[in-house]
N, C-alpha and C positions, 0 to 999 in steps of 0.2 A: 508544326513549330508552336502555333495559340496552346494547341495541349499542353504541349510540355511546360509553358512559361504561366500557363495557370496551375498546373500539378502543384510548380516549385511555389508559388503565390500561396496556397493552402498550403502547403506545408511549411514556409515561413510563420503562417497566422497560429497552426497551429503547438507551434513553440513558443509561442510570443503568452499566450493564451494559460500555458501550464502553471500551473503552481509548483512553486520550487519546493514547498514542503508535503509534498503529496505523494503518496505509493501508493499504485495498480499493482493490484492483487490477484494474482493468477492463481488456481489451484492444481495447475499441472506444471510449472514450470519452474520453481523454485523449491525447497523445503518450506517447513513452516516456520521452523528456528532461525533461518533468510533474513523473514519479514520482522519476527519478532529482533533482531542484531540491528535492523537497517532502521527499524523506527525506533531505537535509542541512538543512533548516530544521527538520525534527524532532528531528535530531539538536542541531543549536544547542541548541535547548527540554529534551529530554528524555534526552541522554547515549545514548540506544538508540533504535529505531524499530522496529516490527513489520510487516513488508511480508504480506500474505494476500492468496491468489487462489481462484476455483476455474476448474476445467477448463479453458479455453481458453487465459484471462490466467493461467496458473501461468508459460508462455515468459516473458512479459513478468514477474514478479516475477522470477525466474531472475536473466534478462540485467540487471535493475536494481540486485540485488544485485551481479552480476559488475562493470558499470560502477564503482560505487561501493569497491569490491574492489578491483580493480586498480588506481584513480586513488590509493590510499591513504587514503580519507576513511573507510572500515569496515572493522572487523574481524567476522567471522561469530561469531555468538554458540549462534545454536542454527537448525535447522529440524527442523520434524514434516512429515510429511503426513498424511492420514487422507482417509479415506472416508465420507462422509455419504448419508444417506438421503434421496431426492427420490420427496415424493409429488403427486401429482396438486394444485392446483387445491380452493380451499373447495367448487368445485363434485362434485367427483369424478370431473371428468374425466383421464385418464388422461396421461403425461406421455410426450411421445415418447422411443421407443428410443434412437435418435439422441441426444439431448439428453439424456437420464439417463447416457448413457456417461462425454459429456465436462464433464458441470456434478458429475459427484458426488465427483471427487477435489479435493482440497484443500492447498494448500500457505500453512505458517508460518514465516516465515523475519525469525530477527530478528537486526540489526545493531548493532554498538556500533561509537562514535566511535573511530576509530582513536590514538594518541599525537601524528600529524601533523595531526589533521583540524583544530585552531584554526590552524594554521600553513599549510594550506593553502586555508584557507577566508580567511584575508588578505591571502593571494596574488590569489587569484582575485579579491576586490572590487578589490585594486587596478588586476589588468589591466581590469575592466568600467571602473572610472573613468579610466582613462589611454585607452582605447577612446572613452570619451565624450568628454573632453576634446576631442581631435583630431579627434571629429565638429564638434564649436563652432569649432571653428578652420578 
């Protein structure tokens, strides 16, 4: 019963802990155009957005950042990286070579709303609705 009412204890903490403006960036589990949709809704919400990845999916925050860069809707605010320790498994089993190479770097990279980005973020719902529109018709 201690297990279980410590599990739910860390898991409480680690809710409490998140940032509401931050997106984990998988590179298998989403598309890329996902991330790039959900960090201008974030940005709508929170004026900034925090895009983080580790090892694999670091490409894919990159380019999500770049998209969003280049179309005008962010300005770069900040990136860190860092390096993080990966151990083994509650079992103590050992964690492959391979896979501690590219799971232990770490990329933070956070965006601010650019001066255009309400301006073109009402461009853009109008092209979707003039798109629909002409589907009805």
């Amino acid at each position: 019963m201690e297990g279980i009412t410590e599990g739910v204890k860390s898991m409480s903490l680690g809710v409490d802990t998140q940032k509401k403006n931050r997106i984990q960036v998988s590179n298998t589990k989403k598309p890329l155009f996902f991330y790039v949709n959900l960090a201008k809704r974030y940005m709508q919400q929170y004026t900034d957005v925090e895009l983080s990845a580790l090892g694999m999916a670091i490409a894919t925050v990159v380019t999500v950042a770049e998209i969003l860069k280049n179309n005008g809707f962010a300005v770069e605010k900040k990136i860190m990286t860092m390096t993080v320790d990966i151990k083994g498994d509650s079992r103590g089993r050992p964690v492959q070579k391979a896979k501690v190479i590219f799971l232990n770097n770490m990329i933070e990279i956070t965006l601010a709303k650019s001066d255009k980005f309400d301006e073109l973020m009402a461009a853009a719902n109008e092209e979707k609705e003039a798109a629909e529109a002409q589907e009805q018709n």
